[in-house]
C-alpha positions in Angstrom: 89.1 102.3 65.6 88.8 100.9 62.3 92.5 102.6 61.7 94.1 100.9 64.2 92.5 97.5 63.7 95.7 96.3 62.0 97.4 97.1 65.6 95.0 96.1 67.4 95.1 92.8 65.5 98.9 92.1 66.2 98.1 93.7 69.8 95.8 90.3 69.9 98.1 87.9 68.7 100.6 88.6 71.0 98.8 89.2 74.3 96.2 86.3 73.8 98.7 83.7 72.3 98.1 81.6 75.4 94.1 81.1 74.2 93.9 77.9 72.4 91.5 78.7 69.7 91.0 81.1 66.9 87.9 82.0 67.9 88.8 82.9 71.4 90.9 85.5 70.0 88.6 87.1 67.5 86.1 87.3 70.4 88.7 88.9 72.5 89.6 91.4 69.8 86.2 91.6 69.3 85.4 92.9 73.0 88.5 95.0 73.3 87.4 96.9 70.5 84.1 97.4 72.5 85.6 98.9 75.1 87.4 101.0 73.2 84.6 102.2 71.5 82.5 105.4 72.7 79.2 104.8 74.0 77.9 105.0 77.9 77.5 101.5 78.7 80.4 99.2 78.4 78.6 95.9 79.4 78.1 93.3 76.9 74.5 93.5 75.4 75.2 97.5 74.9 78.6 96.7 73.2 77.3 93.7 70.9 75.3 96.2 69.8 77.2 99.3 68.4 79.8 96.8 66.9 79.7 95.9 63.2 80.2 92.1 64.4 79.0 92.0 67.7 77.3 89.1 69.0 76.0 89.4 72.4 75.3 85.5 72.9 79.0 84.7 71.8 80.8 87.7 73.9 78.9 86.8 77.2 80.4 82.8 76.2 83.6 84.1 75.8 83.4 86.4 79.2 81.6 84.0 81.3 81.6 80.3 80.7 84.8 79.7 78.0 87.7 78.6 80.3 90.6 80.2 79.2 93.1 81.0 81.7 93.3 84.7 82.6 97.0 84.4 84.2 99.0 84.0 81.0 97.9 87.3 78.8 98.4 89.3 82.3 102.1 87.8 82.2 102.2 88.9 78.6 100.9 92.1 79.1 102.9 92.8 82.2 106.1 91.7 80.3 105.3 94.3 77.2 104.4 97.3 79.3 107.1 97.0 81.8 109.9 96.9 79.0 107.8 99.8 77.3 107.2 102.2 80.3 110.4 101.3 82.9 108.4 101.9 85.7 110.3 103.8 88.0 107.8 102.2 90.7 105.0 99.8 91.0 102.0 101.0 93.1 99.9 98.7 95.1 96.6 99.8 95.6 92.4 98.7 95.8 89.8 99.7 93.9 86.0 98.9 94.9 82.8 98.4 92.7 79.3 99.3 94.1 76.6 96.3 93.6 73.3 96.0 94.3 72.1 92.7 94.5 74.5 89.9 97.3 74.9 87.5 94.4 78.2 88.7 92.6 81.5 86.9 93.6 83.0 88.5 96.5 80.1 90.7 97.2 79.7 92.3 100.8 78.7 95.1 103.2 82.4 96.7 103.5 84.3 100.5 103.1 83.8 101.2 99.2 86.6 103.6 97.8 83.8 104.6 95.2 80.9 106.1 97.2 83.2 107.1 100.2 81.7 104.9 102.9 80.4 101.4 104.0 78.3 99.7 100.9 77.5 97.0 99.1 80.7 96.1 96.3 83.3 94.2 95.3 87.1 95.1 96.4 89.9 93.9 94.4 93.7 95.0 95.2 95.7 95.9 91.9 99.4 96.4 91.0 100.5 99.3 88.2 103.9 99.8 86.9 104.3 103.5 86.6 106.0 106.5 85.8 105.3 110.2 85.9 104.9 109.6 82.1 102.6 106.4 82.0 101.3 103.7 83.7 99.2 100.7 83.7 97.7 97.9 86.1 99.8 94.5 85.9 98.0 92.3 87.8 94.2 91.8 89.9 93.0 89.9 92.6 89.2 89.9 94.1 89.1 90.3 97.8 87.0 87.6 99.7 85.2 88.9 102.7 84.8 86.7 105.4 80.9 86.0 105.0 81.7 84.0 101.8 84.3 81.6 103.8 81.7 79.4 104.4 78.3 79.7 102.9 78.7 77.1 100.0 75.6 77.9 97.8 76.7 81.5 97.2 80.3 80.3 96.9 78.8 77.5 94.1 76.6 80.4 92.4 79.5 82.7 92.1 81.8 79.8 90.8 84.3 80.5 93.1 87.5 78.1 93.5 87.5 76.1 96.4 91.1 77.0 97.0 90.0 80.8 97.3 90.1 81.8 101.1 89.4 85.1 102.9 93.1 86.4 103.2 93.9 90.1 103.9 94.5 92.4 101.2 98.2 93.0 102.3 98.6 89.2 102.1 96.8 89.1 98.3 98.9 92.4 97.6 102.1 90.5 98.5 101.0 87.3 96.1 100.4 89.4 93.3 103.9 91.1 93.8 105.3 88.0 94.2 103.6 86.4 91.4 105.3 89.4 89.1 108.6 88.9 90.6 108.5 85.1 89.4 107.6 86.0 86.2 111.4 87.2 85.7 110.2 91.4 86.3 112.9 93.4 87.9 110.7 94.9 90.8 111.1 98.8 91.2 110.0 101.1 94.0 106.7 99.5 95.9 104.9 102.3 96.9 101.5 102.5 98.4 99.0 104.3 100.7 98.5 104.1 104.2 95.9 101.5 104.1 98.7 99.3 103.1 101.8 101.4 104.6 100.5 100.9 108.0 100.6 97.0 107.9 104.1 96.9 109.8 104.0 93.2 108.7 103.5 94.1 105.0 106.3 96.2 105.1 108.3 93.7 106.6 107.8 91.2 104.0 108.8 93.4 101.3 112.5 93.7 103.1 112.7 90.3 103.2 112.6 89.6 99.4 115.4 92.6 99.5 112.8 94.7 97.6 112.7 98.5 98.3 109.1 100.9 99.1 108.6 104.3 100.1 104.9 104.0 101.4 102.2 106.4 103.4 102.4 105.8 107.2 99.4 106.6 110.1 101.2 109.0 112.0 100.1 106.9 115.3 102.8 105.0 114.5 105.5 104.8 117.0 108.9 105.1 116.8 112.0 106.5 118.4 114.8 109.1 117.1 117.7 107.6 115.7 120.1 108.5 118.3 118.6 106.5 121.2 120.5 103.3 122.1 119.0 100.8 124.4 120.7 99.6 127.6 121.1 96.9 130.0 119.7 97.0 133.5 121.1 95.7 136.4 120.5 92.0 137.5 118.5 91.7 140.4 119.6 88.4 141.4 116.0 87.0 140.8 113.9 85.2 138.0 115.4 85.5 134.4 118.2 88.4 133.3 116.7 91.4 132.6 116.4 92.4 129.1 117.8 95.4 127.3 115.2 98.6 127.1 114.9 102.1 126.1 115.1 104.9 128.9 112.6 107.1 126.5 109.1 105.5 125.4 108.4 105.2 121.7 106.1 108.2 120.4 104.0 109.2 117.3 105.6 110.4 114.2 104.5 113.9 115.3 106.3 114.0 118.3 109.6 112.9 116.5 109.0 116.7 114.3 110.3 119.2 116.5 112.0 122.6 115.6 115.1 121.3 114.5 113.4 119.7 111.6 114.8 121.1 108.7 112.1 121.2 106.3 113.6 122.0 102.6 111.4 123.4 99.4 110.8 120.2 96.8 109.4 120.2 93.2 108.2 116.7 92.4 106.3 117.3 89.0 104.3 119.2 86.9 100.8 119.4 87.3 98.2 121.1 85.3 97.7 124.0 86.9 101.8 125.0 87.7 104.6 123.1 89.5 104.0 120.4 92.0 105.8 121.9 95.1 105.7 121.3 99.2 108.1 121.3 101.5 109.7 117.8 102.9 112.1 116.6 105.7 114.0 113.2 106.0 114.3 111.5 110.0 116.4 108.9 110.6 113.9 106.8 113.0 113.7 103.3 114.8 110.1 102.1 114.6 109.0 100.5 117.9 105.6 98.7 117.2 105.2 95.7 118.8 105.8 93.8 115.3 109.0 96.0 114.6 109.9 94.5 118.3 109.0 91.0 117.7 111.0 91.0 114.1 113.9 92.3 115.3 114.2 89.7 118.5 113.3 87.3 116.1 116.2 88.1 113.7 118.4 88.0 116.7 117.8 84.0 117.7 115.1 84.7 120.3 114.3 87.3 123.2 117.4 86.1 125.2 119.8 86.8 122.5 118.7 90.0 121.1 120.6 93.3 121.6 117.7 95.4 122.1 118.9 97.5 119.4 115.7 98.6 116.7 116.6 99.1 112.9 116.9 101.7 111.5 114.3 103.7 108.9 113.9 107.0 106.9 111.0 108.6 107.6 110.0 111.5 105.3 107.8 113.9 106.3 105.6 117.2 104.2 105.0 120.0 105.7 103.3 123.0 103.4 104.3 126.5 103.8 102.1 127.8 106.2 101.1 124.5 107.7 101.1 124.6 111.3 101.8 120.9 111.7 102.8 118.0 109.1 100.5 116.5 106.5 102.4 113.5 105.2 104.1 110.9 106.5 106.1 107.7 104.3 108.2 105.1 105.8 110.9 103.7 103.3 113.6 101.1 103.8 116.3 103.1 101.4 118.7 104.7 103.1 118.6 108.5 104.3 121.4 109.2 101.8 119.1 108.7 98.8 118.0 112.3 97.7 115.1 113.3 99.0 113.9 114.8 95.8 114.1 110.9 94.5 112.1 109.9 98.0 109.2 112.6 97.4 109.1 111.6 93.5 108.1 108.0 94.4 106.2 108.9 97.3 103.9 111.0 95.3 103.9 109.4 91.9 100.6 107.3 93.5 98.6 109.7 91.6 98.8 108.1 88.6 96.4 105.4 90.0 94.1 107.7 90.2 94.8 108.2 86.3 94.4 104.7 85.7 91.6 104.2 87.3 89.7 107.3 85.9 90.8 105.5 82.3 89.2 102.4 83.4 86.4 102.9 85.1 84.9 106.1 82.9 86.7 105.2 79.7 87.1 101.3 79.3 84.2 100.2 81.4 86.1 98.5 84.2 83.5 98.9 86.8 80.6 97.8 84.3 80.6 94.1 84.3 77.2 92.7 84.9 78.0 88.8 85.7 78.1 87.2 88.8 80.8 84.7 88.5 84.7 84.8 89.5 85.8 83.8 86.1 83.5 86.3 84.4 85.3 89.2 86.7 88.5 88.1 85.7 88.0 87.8 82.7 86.5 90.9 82.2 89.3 92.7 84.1 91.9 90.8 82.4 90.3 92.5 79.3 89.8 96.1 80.3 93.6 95.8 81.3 94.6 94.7 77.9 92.6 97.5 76.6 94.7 100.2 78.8 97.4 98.5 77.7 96.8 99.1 74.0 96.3 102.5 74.3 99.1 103.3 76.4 101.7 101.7 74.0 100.1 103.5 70.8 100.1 106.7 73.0 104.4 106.0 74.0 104.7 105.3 69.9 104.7 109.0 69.0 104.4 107.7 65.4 101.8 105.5 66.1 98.1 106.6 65.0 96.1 107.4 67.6 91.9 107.8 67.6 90.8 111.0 66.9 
C-alpha cells in the first residue's frame, strides 16, 4: 500500500474533486486505504486502528455526519471505469446485508440473497459495467420496504430523506440506469436475472429509451410462436365490434421447445476449470402477458384501434447435453439475426457480479458498515466502490504496480 500511495493519491484527487475541503479528501484517502488494507474487520474502529494515521473519531465524522454529496465521485468513477473497461454490458442486480438490530436505514424482515431465505437486512439494487475481463459497480440505491413508509421516528433515527418512498426495485433499477444515461454514458447490453427479467413492465421501459437487454425469464411466461397471426371474428350484429384474437392460447416458454428446436453447441468463456460450453437455441416468440397485451393496444391508440398483432422477441433458450428438458431461459429485444454466440456471451457474463461482490463483501468490507444512518450507508458504499475501482484500473495498467 505504501507503494501505491502516490496513485492512490492522484486516484483521490480526481474521484473526490467534488468534496469541498482538503480534509474531506485526506479522510477519504485515508479510509480507502483501510479497506484496502488486510485485516478481518473492515469497520471503522478496526481500521483506525491498523492505519499509521488512523483516527477513529474523525473517519466515523467523515462517514456519518460530514455532508458531502455521494452522487458526484460515483459520476466520476462511473465516467473513469467505463472509458477504461468498455463494458460490453451493464448488469443490474441486488445485493442484501444481514442485520441484527431494526434500527439501520432500510432495515426489514424480507428474502436476503446472503443467508438464502427470509431475514433481517438491508437490500440495495446495484448497476456494474462489465466485461468478461473486468468489471465494477457504477451506481447504488437502498431499497425501502414498505414498513418504513410511514413510521416517522425510525425514518428520523435513520436520517432518511423525506423524498425517499417505498418504490420497487425495478423502478429504483430503472433510476439508477437512467441517472447513468444522463450523465452522457453510452448504455451497453442491460442484462439481468429473472428477479428483474420477469418484470414485463421493466422490460418494457428499457425499449422505450431504445436501449437493448438480453435478461433471465420465469419460464411461466407466456407467449406464442412467431408464426401465429391473429384474426378477426365475425360481427354479430350486437354490442361493440368484436376484437381481433388468437385461435391458439398463449403457453409457457416450455411448451414453445418442441423437437424441432435446433439446439447448437456454444462456448461462451473460459472458466477455471476448462471451457465454458452448453448448448443454446434462439425462438422467434410473441409474448402474450397481459402487460405485453396492454402495451401493444396501447401503442396502437386504444383497444378499438389495435391490430391484434403481438411484437415480436428472441427468446434464447440452454439446454445441456443430456438434459432432458431446458434450463435457461432469456428474453432480449435484439433481433434473432444477432449471433447467438453474442446472445449467450451477454446472457451469461452476469457472473461477474458474483466476482464483484465476492471483492466487496470479503475483500473491501462492503457488507461491514456498522452505522445506522442513510448517509452513513452511502457513503460508505460510495467508498468501497471507489476502492474496487482503484484496484481494477491498476489491475487493467499491466505496468502499473500492484500489492504483493
Amino acid at each position: 500500500m505504501e507503494r501505491l500511495r502516490g496513485e492512490l493519491s492522484e486516484f483521490v484527487a480526481d474521484v473526490f474533486g467534488s468534496l469541498p475541503r482538503r480534509d474531506q479528501r485526506r479522510w477519504g484517502e485515508c479510509y480507502l486505504r483501510g479497506l484496502m488494507l488486510d485485516g478481518r474487520r473492515k469497520s471503522i474502529q478496526p481500521m483506525a486502528e491498523r492505519l499509521p494515521d488512523g483516527n477513529m473519531q474523525a473517519l466515523q465524522q467523515f462517514v456519518n455526519q460530514s455532508p458531502w454529496e455521494w452522487t458526484p465521485v460515483r459520476r466520476r468513477i462511473a465516467e473513469r471505469l467505463c472509458e477504461a473497461i468498455a463494458p460490453q454490458v451493464w448488469v443490474v442486480d441486488d445485493v442484501s446485508f444481514p442485520k441484527c438490530g431494526t434500527a439501520s436505514a432500510a432495515v426489514a424482515r424480507q428474502y436476503c440473497g446472503a443467508l438464502g431465505k427470509r431475514a433481517n437486512c438491508q437490500v440495495a439494487v446495484s448497476v456494474h459495467a462489465a466485461t468478461d475481463a473486468a468489471s465494477c459497480p457504477l451506481e447504488w440505491e437502498l431499497f425501502l420496504p414498505q414498513e418504513w413508509v410511514h413510521d416517522d421516528r425510525r425514518r428520523q433515527r435513520a436520517a432518511i430523506p423525506e423524498e425517499v418512498g417505498h418504490v420497487s426495485k425495478t423502478h429504483l433499477a430503472l433510476g439508477l440506469l437512467d441517472r447513468l444515461a444522463g450523465q452522457g454514458l453510452a448504455v451497453p447490453v442491460v442484462v439481468a436475472d429473472a428477479g428483474y427479467g420477469r418484470s414485463v413492465t421493466f422490460r418494457l421501459a428499457l425499449e422505450e429509451r431504445g436501449w437493448s437487454y438480453v435478461m433471465a425469464v420465469d419460464p411461466k411466461e407466456i407467449a406464442r410462436p412467431a408464426a401465429a397471426e391473429p384474426y378477426q371474428p365475425d360481427y354479430g350484429g350486437l354490442g361493440p365490434p368484436t376484437l381481433p384474437r388468437y385461435r391458439e392460447t398463449a403457453r409457457p416458454l416450455p411448451d414453445l421447445v418442441n423437437d424441432a428446436t435446433v439446439f447448437q453447441p456454444v462456448t461462451w468463456r473460459q472458466g477455471s476449470k476448462g471451457t465454458m460450453t452448453s448448448r443454446f437455441a434462439v425462438l422467434e416468440v410473441r409474448p402474450s402477458g397481459k402487460e405485453a397485451t396492454r402495451t401493444a393496444q396501447e401503442k396502437a391508440g386504444g383497444r378499438g384501434r389495435w391490430n391484434g398483432v403481438l411484437p415480436l422477441r428472441t427468446l434464447l433458450v440452454e439446454q445441456p447435453e443430456g438434459a432432458v428438458e431446458p434450463t435457461g431461459y432469456w428474453m432480449t429485444n435484439l433481433p434473432v439475426t444477432v449471433p447467438i454466440a453474442d446472445l449467450v456471451r451477454w446472457a451469461k457474463m452476469r457472473w461477474r457480479i458474483e466476482h464483484d461482490y465476492r471483492e466487496l463483501k470479503h475483500g473491501l468490507g462492503l457488507d461491514h458498515f456498522e452505522g445506522r444512518t442513510w448517509r452513513g450507508w452511502h457513503h460508505h458504499v460510495t467508498l468501497v466502490t471507489a476502492a474496487q475501482a482503484f484496484l481494477t484500473l491498476r489491475r487493467l495498467d499491466p505496468k502499473a504496480p500492484m500489492p504483493a
